[in-house]
N, C-alpha and C positions, 0 to 999 in steps of 0.2 A: 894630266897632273901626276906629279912624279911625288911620294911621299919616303918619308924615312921612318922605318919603324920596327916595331919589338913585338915580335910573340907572345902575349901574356897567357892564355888559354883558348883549349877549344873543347866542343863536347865529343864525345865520340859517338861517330854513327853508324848503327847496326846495317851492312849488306846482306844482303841476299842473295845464293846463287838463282841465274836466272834458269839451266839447265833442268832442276829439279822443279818438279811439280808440287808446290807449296801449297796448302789450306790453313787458314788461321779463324780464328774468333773466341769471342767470349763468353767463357761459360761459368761455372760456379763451380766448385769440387769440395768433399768433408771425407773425414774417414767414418760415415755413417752414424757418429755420436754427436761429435759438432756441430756447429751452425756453420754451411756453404762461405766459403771465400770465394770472391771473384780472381779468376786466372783466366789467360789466353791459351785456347789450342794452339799447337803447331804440327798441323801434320806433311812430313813427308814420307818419300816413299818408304822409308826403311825404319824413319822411328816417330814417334809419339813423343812429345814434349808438354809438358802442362809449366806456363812462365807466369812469372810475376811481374810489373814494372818497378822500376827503381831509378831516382837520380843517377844520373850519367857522371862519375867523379870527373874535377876538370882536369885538365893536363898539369902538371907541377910550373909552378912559374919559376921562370931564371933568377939566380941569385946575382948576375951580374947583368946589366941592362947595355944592350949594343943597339948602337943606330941604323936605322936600313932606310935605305930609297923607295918610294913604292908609285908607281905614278897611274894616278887614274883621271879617264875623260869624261869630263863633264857633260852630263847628259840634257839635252831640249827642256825633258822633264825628268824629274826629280832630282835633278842638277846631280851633287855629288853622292847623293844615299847613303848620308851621316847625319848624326849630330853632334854637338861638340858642348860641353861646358867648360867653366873657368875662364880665364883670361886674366889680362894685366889690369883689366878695372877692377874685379873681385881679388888682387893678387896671389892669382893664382896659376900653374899650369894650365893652358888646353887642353883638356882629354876628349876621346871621343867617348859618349857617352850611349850612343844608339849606331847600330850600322842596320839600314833598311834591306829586306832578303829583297834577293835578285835583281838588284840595283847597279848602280857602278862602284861603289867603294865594294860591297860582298864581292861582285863578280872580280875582283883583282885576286881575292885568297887570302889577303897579307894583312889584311886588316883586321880590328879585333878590339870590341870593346874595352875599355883603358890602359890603350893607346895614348902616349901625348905625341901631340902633335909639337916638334922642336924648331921647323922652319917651314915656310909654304915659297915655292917659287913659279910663276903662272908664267907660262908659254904661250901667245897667240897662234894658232896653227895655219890661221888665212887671215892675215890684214884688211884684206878688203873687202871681209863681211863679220857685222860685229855680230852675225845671227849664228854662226858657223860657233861647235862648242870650241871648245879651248882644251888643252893638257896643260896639269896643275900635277908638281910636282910636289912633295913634303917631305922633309927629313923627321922621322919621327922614335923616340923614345919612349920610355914607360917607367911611370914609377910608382912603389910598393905601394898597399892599398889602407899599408896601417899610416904612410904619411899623407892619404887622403885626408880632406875637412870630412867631416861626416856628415856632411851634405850631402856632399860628391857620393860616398860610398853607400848613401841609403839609396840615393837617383839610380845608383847602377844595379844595388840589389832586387831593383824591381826587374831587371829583365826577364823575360820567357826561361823556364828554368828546363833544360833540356834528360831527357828520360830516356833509358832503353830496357828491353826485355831480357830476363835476367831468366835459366831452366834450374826450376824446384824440382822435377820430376823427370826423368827418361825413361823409356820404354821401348825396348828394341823389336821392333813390329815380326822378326823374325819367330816362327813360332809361339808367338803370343795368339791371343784371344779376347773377346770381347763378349761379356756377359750383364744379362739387365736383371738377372736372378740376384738375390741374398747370397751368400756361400753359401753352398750344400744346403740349401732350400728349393722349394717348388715357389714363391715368394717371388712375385715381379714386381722390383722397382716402378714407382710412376716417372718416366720423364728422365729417365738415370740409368748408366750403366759404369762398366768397371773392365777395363783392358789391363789382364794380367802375361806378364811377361817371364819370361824363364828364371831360374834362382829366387823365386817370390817376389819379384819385382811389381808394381802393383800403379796404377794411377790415384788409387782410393774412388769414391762415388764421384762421377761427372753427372752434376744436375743443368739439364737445357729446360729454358723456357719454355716449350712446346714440342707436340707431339712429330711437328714439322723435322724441325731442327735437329731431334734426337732422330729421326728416321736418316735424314743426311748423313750426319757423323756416323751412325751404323752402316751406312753403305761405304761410305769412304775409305775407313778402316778397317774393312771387313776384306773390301777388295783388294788394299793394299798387303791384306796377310796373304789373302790367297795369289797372289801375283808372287809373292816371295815364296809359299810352298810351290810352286808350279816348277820355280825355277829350280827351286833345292832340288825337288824331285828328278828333271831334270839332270842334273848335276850326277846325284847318286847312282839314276839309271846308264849312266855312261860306264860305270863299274857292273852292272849286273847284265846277266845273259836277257834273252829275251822272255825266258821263260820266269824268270826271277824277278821283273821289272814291278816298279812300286807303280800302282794305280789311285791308290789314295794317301793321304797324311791328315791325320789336324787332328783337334782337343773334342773330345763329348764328353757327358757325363755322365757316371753310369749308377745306378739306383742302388742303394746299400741300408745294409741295416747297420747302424750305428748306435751298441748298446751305453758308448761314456756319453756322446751327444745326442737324443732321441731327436730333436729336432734338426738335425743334420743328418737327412736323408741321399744326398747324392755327393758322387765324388769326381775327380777330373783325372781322364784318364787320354792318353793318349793313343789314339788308332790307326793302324797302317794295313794297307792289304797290301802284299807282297807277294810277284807269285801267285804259289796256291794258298798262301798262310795267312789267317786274321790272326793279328797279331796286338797285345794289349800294353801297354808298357805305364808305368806310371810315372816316369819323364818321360822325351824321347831322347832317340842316341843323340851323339856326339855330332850335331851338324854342320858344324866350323872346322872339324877336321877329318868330316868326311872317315868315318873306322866304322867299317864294316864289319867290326866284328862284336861291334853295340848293337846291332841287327837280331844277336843268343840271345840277348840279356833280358827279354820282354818275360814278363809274370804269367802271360797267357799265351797258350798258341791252338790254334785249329787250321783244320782243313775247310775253304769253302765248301769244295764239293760235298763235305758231308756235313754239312751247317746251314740252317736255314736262315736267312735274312727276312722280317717282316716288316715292314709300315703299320705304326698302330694306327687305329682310325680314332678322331676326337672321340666318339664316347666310347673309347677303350682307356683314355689314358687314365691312370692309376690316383692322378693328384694333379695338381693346376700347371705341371709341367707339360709344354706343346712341341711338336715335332718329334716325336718320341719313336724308337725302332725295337725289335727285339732280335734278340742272336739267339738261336737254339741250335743246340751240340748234343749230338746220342749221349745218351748215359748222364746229364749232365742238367742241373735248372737251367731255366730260361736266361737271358739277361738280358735288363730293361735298360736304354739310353736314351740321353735327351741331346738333342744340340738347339744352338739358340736361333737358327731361319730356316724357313721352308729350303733354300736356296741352298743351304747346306744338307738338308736329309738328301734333296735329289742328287745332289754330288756324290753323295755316300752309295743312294741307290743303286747310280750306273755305274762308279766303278766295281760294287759289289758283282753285278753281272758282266761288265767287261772280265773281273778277277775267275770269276764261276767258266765262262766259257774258255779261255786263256787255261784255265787249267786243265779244266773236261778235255779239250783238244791235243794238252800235252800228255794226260795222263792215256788218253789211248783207249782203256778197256779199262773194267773194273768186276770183279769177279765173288760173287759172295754164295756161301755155304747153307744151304738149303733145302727140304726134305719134298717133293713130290711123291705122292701114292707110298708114303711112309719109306721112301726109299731115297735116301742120302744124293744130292746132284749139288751140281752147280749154276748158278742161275750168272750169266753173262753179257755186262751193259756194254756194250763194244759200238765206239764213235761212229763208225761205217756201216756195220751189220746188223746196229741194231739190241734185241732181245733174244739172248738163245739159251736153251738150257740143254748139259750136259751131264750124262748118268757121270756118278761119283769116279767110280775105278773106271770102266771100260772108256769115258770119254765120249762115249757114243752119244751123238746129237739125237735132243729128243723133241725139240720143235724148236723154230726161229720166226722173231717178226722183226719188221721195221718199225722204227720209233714215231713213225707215221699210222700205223694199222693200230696202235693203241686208242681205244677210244674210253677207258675209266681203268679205275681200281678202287678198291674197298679193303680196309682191314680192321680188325678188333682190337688195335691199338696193345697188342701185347705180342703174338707171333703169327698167327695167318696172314694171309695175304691173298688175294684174289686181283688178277689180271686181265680183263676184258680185250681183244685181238678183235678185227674183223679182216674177214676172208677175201682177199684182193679179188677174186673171181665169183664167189657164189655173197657177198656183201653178207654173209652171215656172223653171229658172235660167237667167237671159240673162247669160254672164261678159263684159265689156267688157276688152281688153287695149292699155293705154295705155305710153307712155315719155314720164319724164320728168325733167328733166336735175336740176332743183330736186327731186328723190323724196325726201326727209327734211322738206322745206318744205313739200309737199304732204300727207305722211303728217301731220305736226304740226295744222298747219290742216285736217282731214280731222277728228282726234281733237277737237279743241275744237268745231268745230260738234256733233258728234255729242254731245259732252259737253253742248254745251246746250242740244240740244234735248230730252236726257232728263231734263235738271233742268227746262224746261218745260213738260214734261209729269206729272212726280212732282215737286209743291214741296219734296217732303220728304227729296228727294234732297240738297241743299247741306246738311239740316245734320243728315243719316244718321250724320255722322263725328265729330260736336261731343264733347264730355269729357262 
């Protein structure tokens, strides 16, 4: 059947690229004071969408109506998947008033409810079976919906009213984060968290149903951040030597006294191990173009090798925040941080020791100023040889071990120091008793040699701790 007819609207329909690995559903969001609105997730790889639905506007209809051909075959069943009202007994126009989905009049395109239909002319395709469908042609027109009866126009306003998803929110998964904390509280949301994104871009609280469903969306977006640090990383290290290369990136929180907010105990800080350098920033640099010299700009900097990295254990932590580490630096307080999964402390753990040994190995030897038998030496952590100490002026070696023959040490947490040797030949203990004014500098650098040389000797050591 061959029909004539006129465009009057259509809705518009939202694709999807199929390349990209899409998540959606439905979840609730508030800015924490409000009562939850229902919004759909959209996550892909790179950002975070919170939508709303909304009426699909229809297409603008022609202000001048033109006739077109349209010709569709009549099918066994559901014959032509229309329907029509008006006629010359009501005098009125035909219009079509229904078009059935995935039928024959939908599957042509050109069809569209109020449509008049201006002429029909039927085609037998095989005369000598009247079972055989037919091609039915129509010349078909359209006209405006204010010269409808309002019959006709209330029959049509019933149809399916067509919707698409419309984004309230973005969030560029690019160094962002995802937290189920209050801000700057120890306070876990139940069932809710909050994906903050660079320039204070923010989702507001996403409340899920259940414990299930908030576990999912936490892994999905979690993943999807750290697949994009991986690559940043990547990216940046293709600038830097080997010895400079970034082993870590992403957001912790680190513990603060806060005398204008008391109940705003922690803050978001940005951490990188680089190299030898922990490094603290309160953004991060410039990651979209890549400038290395946002790398100065950090608020904090240490050396691993003479910093200690700790894991708190639950009944160590301070307040109802979990996952919790400590940074200690000679001469300096502790400092307490929290991130939000186990999955992420270990991350932090092993590139800490990947960063500790990487360095230890670059820096070679390490030399600290020391008094044995009240007499001025230098005591000497050297990657190969080991523990040696050497008189002040003359240089003269006055014992050596390997980093193996040490079996303890003890100190009085202010300047002595006591070093336990055993005697490769006679198994016996030779204690060496030093002072020295740096003793936290020394114990730290003490610790990370020893750290790496047990990772080079068990490879399996750096990544013992991996998720």
């Amino acid at each position: 059947m061959k029909i004539n007819a006129i465009r009057m609207s259509t809705p518009i329909e939202e694709k999807m690229d199929q390349k990209l690995k899409v998540r959606t559903g439905m979840v609730t969001v508030s800015d924490g004071k409000s009562r939850p609105t229902p919004v759909q997730l959209h996550l892909s790889m790179e950002v975070l969408r919170l939508q709303k639905e909304e009426i699909a506007p229809a297409e603008p209809k022609p202000l001048n109506s033109k006739e077109r051909m349209v010709q569709i075959r009549r099918q066994k069943i559901g014959g032509l998947g229309l329907s029509i009202k008006g006629g010359a007994e009501h005098k009125l126009p035909i219009l079509i008033s229904r078009i059935y989905k995935n039928q024959a009049a939908d599957r042509t395109g050109d069809l569209f409810v109020g449509d008049a239909i201006i002429k029909e002319d039927k085609e037998q395709t095989d005369s000598n079976s009247e079972k055989e469908a037919s091609d039915e042609s129509f010349r078909i027109t359209s006209n405006s919906t204010s010269s409808r009866p309002s019959s006709i126009c209330s029959e049509m306003d019933q149809e399916p009213v067509h919707t698409h998803w419309v984004d309230i929110v973005t969030v560029p998964l690019m160094m962002a984060y995802v937290t189920r904390y209050i801000f700057g509280t120890d306070k876990l949301r139940p069932n809710s968290f909050e994906v903050r994104g660079l320039n204070g871009i923010s989702t507001g609280i996403i409340h899920c149903d259940d414990s299930g469903i908030l576990s999912q969306w936490l892994k999905y977006i979690n993943d999807n951040i750290i697949g994009l640090t991986n690559l940043q990383m990547k990216l940046y290290n293709r600038n830097f030597s080997v010895s400079d290369r970034i082993e870590y990136m992403g957001w912790v929180n680190e513990c603060v006294l806060n005398n204008n907010q008391p109940w705003q105990n922690y803050k978001p800080r940005f951490l990188a191990l680089k190299g030898s350098d922990f490094l603290l920033f309160d953004s991060p640099p410039d990651f979209f173009q890549l400038n290395l010299t946002d790398w100065n700009k950090c608020s904090l900097e240490f050396q691993v090798y003479q910093t200690m990295f700790r894991i708190v254990k639950d009944s160590e932590n301070v307040d109802e925040r979990q996952h919790c580490f400590l940074v200690q630096t000679s001469g300096q307080e502790s400092r307490y941080f929290s991130v939000e999964t186990r999955q992420e402390l270990l991350r932090i753990e092993n590139a800490w020791h990947s960063a500790v040994c990487n360095s230890v190995m670059q820096l070679g030897s390490k030399t600290f100023t020391v008094s044995s038998n009240g007499k001025t030496a230098g005591l000497t952590l050297d990657w190969n040889l080991g523990f040696s100490l050497h008189e002040g002026d003359s240089k003269n070696l006055q014992w050596q071990y390997k980093f193996s023959q040490l079996r303890g040490s003890s100190d009085d947490g202010k300047s002595k120091l006591k070093l336990h040797f055993q005697d490769i030949d006679t198994k016996a203990i030779d204690t060496k008793e030093l002072e020295c004014s740096i003793l936290q500098s020394l114990l730290y650098c003490m610790h990370a040699f020893l750290t790496a040389k047990v990772a080079s000797v068990d490879p399996g050591f750096l990544c013992s701790t991996l998720p």
